[in-house]
C-alpha positions in Angstrom: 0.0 0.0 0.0 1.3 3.2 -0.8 2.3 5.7 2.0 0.8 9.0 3.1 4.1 10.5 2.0 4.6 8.5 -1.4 0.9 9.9 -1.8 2.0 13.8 -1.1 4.8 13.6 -3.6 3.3 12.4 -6.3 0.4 15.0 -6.2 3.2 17.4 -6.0 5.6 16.1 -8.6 1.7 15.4 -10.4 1.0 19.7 -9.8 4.8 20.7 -11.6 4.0 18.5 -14.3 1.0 19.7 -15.0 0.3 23.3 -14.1 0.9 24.9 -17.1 -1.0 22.5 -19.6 -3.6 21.6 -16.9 -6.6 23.0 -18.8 -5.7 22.3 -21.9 -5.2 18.3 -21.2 -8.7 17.9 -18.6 -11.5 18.5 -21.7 -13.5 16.4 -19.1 -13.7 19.6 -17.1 -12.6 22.5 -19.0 -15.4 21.7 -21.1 -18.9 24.0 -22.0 -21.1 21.5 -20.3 -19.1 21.2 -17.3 -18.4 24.5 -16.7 -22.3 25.6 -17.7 -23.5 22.7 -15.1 -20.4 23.9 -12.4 -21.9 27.4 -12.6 -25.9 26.2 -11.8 -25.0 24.2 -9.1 -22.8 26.7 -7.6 -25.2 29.8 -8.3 -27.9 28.1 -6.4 -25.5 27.1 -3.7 -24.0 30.7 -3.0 -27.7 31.8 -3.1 -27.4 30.2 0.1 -24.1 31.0 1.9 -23.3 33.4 4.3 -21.3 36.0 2.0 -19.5 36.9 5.0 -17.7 34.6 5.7 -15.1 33.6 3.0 -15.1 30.3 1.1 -12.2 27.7 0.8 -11.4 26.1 -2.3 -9.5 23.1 -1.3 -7.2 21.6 -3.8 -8.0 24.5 -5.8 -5.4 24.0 -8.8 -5.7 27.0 -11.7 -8.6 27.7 -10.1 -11.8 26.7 -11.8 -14.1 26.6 -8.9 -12.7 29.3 -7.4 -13.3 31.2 -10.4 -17.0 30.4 -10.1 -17.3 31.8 -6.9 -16.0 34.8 -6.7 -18.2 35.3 -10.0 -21.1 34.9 -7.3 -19.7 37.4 -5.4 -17.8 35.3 -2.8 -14.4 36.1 -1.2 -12.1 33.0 -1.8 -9.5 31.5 -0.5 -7.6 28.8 -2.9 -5.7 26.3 -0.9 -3.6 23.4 -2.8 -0.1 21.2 -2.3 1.3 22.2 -5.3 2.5 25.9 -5.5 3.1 25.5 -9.2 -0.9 25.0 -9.8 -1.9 28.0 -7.6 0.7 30.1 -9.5 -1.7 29.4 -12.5 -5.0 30.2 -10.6 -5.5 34.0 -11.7 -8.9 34.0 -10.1 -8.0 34.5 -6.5 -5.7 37.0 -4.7 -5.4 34.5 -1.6 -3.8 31.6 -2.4 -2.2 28.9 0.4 0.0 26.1 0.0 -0.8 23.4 2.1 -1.9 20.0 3.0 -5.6 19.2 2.8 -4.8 17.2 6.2 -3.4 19.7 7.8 -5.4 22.9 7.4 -3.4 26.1 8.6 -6.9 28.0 9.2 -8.5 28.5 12.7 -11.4 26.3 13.3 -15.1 27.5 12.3 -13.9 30.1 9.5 -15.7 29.3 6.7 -19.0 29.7 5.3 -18.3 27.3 2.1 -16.0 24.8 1.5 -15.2 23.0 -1.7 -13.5 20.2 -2.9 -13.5 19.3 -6.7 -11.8 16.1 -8.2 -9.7 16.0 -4.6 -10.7 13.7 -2.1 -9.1 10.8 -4.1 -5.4 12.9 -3.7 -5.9 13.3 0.1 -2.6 11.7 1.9 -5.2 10.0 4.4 -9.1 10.8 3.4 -10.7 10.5 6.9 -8.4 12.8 8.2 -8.3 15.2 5.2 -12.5 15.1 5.7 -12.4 16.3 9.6 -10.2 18.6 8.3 -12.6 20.3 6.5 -15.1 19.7 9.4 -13.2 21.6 11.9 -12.9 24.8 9.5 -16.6 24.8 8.4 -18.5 26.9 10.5 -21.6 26.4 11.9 -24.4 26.9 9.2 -21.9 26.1 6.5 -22.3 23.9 3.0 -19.5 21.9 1.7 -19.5 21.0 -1.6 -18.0 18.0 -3.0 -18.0 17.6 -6.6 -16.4 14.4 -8.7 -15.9 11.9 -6.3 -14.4 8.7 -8.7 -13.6 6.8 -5.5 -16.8 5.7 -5.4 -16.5 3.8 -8.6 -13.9 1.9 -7.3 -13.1 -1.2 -4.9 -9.7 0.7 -3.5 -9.2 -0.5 -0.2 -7.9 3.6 0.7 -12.0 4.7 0.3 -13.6 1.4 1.3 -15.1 3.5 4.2 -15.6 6.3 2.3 -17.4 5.5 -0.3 -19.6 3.3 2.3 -20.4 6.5 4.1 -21.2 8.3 0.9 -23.3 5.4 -1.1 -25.6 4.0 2.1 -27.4 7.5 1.6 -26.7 8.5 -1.6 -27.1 5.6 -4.4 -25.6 7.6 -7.5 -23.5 10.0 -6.7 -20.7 12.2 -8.5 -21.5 15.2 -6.2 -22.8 16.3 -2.8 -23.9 18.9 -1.0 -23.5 18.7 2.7 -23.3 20.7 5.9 -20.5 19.3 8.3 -22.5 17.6 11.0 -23.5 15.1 8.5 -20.2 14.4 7.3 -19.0 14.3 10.9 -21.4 10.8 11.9 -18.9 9.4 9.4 -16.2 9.8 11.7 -18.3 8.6 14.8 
């Protein structure tokens, strides 16, 4: 089984690679349907957010989601590993390098959190997950979107994609507030 660490390293070796030719070789998501279908669900869902409280875009890349946010008028902050893929992201002035399991943010900060084709590169998923729980304040959405660990029998999400499919029978993307999320962890 490959190590947390192995698993940090190749997402950052992954993020050099490909942070200058990232949205040219992903069609599946730089596409016009994706994008037209990102932008519904997260217009409705900032309909709903408290715009005062900033958003986090986890694993936020060159910044697609993050660009649909702040078109909605929220004030983003992109987090990934990879310092070469924020360095692409021209959507969003705050931009922090860091681990998904190890947050740098005080706990209860933010009023949206996203998390777009990322749970899969999580070091260690369950803790990446409480993670986010701890700096999703109370009366907060998170919003997971492309989730292909739960086509697959990969020991690593075995209790994630549990979690995810005994309430949720077809699934490729969620909207959640973090109590929910949390029973997974009790």
């Amino acid at each position: 089984m490959t190590s947390a660490k192995e698993i940090m390293e190749e997402n950052i070796k992954l993020g050099k690679v490909q942070a200058y030719f990232y949205e040219i070789v992903h069609s599946q998501i730089f596409n016009v349907i994706e994008q037209r279908r990102l932008r519904g669900v997260i217009g409705n869902l900032a309909k709903k957010v408290d715009t005062y409280l900033p958003a986090l875009d986890i694993g936020s890349g060159t910044g697609n989601i993050a660009n649909h946010l702040r078109h909605f008028g929220l004030k983003v902050i992109a987090c990934d590993i990879s310092l070469d893929m924020l360095k692409e992201n021209r959507y969003t002035e705050y931009k922090v390098v860091c681990d998904a399991c190890a947050l740098p943010f005080r706990s209860e900060t933010f009023g949206l959190i996203t998390a777009y084709s990322v749970v899969q590169h999580f070091r260690d998923a369950k803790v990446g997950l409480e993670e986010i729980c701890r700096v999703a304040a109370k009366g907060s959405f998170l919003y997971f979107d492309r989730l292909p660990f739960l086509d697959t029998t990969s020991e690593r999400f075995k209790g994630l994609k549990g979690f995810f499919c005994q309430k949720f029978e077809t699934l490729t993307w969620l909207i959640l507030r973090p109590k929910y999320l949390k029973r997974f962890f009790e």
